[in-house]
KERO-316947 format. One record per residue: residue in three letters; x, y, z of N, C-alpha, C in turn. Coordinates in steps of 0.2 Angstrom, whole numbers, padded with zeros to 4 digits, always signed. Layout:
<pts>
ALAXYZXYZXYZ
...
</pts>
This chain:
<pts>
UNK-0097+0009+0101-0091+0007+0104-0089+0011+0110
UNK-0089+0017+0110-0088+0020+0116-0090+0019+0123
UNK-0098+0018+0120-0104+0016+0126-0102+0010+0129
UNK-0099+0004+0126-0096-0002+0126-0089+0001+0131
UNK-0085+0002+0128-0082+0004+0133-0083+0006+0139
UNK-0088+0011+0141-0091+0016+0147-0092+0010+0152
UNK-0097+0006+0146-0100+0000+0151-0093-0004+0156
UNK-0090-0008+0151-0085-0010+0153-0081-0007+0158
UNK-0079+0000+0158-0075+0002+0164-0080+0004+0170
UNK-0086+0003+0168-0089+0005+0176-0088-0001+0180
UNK-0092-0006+0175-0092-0012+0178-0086-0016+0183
UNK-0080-0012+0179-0074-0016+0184-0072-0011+0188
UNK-0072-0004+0188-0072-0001+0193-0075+0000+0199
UNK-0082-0005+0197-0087-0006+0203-0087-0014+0206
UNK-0080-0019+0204-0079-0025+0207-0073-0022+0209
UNK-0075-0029+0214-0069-0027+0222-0066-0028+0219
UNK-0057-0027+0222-0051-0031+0219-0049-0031+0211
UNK-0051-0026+0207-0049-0023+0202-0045-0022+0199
UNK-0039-0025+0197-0032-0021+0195-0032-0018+0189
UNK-0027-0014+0189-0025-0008+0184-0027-0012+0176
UNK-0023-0016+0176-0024-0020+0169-0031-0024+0166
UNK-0036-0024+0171-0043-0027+0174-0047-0018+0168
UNK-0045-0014+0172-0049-0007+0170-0044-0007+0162
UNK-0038-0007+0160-0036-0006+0154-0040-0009+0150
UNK-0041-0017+0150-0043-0020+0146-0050-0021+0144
UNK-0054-0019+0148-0061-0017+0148-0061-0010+0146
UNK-0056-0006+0147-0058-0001+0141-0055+0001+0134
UNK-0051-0006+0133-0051-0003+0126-0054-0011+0122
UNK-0058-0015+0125-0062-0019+0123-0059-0027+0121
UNK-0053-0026+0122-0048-0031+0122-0052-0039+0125
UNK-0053-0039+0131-0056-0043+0134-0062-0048+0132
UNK-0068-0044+0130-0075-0044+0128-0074-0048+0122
UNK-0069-0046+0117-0066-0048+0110-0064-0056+0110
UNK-0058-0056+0115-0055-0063+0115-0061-0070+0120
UNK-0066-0066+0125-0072-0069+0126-0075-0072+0121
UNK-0077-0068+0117-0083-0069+0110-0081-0077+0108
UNK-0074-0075+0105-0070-0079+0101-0069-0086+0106
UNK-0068-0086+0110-0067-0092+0115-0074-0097+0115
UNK-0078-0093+0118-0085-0095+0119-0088-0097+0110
UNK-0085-0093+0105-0087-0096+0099-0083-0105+0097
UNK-0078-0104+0098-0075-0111+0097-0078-0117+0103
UNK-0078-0113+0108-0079-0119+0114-0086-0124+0108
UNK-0092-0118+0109-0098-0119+0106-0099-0123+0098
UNK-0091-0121+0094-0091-0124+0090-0087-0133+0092
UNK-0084-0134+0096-0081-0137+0097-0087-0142+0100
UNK-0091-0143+0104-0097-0144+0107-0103-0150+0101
UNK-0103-0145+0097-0109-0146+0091-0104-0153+0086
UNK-0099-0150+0085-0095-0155+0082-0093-0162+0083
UNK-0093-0163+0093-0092-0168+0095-0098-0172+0097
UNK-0104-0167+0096-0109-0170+0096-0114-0173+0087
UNK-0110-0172+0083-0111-0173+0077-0107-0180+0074
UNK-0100-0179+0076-0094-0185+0077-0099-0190+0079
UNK-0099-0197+0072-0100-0202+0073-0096-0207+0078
UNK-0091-0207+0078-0086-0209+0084-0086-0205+0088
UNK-0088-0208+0095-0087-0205+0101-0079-0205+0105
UNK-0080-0200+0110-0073-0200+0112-0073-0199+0119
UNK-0070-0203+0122-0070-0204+0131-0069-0198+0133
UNK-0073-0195+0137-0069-0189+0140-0066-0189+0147
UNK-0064-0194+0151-0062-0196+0155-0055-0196+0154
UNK-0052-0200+0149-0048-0201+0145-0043-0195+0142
UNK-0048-0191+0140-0046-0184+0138-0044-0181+0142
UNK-0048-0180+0149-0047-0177+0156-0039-0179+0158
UNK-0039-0185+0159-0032-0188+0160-0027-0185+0158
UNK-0028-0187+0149-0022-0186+0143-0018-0177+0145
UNK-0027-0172+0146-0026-0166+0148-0020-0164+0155
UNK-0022-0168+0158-0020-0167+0166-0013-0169+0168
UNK-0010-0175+0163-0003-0173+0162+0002-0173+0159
UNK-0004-0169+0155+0002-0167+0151+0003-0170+0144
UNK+0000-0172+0142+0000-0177+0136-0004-0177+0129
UNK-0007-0167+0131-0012-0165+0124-0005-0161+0123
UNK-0007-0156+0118-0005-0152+0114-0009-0148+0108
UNK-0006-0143+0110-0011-0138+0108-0013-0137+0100
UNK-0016-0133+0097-0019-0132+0090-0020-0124+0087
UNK-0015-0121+0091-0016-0113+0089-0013-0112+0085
UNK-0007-0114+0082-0003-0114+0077-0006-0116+0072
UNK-0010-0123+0071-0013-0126+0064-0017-0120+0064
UNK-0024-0117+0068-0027-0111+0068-0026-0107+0066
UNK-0020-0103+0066-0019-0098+0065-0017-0100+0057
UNK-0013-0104+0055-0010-0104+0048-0016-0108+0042
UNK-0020-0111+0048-0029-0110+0041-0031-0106+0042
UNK-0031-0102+0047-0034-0094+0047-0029-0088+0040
UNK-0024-0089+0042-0022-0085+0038-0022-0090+0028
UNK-0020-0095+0028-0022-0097+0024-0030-0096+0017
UNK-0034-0095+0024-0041-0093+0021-0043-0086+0019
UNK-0039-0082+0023-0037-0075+0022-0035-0073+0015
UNK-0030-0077+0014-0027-0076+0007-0031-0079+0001
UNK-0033-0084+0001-0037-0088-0003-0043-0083-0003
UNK-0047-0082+0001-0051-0075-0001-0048-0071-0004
UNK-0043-0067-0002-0041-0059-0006-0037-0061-0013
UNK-0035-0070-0015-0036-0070-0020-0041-0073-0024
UNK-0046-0075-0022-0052-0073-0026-0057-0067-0027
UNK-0056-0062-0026-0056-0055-0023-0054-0053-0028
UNK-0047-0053-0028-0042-0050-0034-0044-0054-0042
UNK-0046-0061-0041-0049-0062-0047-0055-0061-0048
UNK-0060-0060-0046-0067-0059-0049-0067-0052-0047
UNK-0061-0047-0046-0064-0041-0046-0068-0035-0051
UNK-0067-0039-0058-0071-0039-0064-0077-0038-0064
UNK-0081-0044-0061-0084-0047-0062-0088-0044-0054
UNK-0086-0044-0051-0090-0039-0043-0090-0032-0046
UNK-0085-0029-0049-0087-0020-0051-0089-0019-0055
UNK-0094-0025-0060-0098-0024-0068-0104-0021-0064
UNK-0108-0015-0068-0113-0013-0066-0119-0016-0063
UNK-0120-0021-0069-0126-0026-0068-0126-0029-0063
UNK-0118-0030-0059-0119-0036-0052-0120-0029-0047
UNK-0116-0024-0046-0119-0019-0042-0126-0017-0041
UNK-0129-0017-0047-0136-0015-0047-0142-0019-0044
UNK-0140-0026-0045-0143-0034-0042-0143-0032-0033
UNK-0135-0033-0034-0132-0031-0026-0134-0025-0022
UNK-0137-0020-0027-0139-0014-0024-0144-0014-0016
UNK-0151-0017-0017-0155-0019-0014-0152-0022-0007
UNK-0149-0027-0008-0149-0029-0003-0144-0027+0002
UNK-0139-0024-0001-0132-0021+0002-0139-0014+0006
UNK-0142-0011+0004-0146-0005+0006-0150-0008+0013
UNK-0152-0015+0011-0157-0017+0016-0152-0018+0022
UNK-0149-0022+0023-0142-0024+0025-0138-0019+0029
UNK-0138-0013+0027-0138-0007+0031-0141-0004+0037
UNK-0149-0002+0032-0154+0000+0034-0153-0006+0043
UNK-0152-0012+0045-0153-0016+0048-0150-0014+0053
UNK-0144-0016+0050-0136-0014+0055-0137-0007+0059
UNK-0140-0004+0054-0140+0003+0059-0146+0003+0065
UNK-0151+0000+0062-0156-0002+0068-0154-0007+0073
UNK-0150-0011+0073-0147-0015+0077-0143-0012+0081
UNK-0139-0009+0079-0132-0005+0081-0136+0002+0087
UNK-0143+0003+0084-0147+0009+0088-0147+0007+0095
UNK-0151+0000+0093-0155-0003+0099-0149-0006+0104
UNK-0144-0009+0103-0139-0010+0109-0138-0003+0112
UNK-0135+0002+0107-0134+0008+0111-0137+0006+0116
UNK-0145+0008+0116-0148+0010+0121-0149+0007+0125
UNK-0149-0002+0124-0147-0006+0129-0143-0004+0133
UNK-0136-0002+0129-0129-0002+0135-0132+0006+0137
UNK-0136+0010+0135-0136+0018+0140-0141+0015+0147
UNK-0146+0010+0145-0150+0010+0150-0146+0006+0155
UNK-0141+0001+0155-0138-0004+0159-0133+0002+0163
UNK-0131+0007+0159-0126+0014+0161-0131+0018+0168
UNK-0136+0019+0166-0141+0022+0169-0143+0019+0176
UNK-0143+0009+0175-0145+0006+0181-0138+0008+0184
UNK-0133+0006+0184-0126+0005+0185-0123+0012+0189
UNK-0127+0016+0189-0125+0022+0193-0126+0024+0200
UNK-0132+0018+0205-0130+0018+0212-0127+0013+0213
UNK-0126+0012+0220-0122+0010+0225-0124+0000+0221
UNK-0118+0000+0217-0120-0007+0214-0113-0010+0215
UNK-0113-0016+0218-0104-0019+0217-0106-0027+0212
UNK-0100-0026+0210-0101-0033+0205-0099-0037+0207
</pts>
């Protein structure tokens, strides 16, 4: 995460026209986050309408958008997100029996070990990514 940040603040320290808030956000990783998340929905949003047996004009859409005639869906999001939130930690609370019996640990062992073992190899290899991208990024480079 560190490195991540490093990267982040060179990279906007070395585009022209950088604001104060520009270098904040890129170093406490704010940014990079809400990208992810947008880019994931976009892409969800994408696959969904190309699965949708009814097609939908996007012309029409473009219009409806432009004056003003959509409305938003952050609110339903958030209250299934947090909905799904709970519905897991109460299923969590009820099979917590049944998750801390030894024999499902045991089963679970392996793979949570493997599972690790991965993440950590994964988590190596970016490092090094972001040191080597650190490395290129230390002459005269503008973004």
């Amino acid at each position: 995460m560190v490195a991540a940040s490093l990267l982040n603040l060179v990279l906007t320290l070395k585009t022209p026209n950088s604001r104060f808030i520009d270098v904040v956000l890129a170093t406490l990783l704010i940014s990079p986050e809400i990208y992810l998340w947008i880019t994931i929905s976009i892409h969800i949003k994408v696959w969904l309408s190309k699965i949708r047996i009814t097609k939908q004009d996007g012309w029409a859409n473009q219009y409806r958008a432009e004056t003003g005639q959509t409305r938003s869906h952050v609110l339903l999001y958030a209250v299934a997100l947090l909905a799904f939130a709970v519905a897991v930690a109460y299923l969590i609370k009820l099979n917590f029996g049944t998750l801390s019996n030894p024999a499902v640990q045991r089963a679970l062992n392996p793979y949570l070990t493997q599972g690790f073992v991965m993440l950590t190899v994964l988590t190596i290899f970016e490092f090094m990514v972001m040191l080597n991208q650190l490395w290129k990024l230390r002459g005269p480079y503008k973004a």
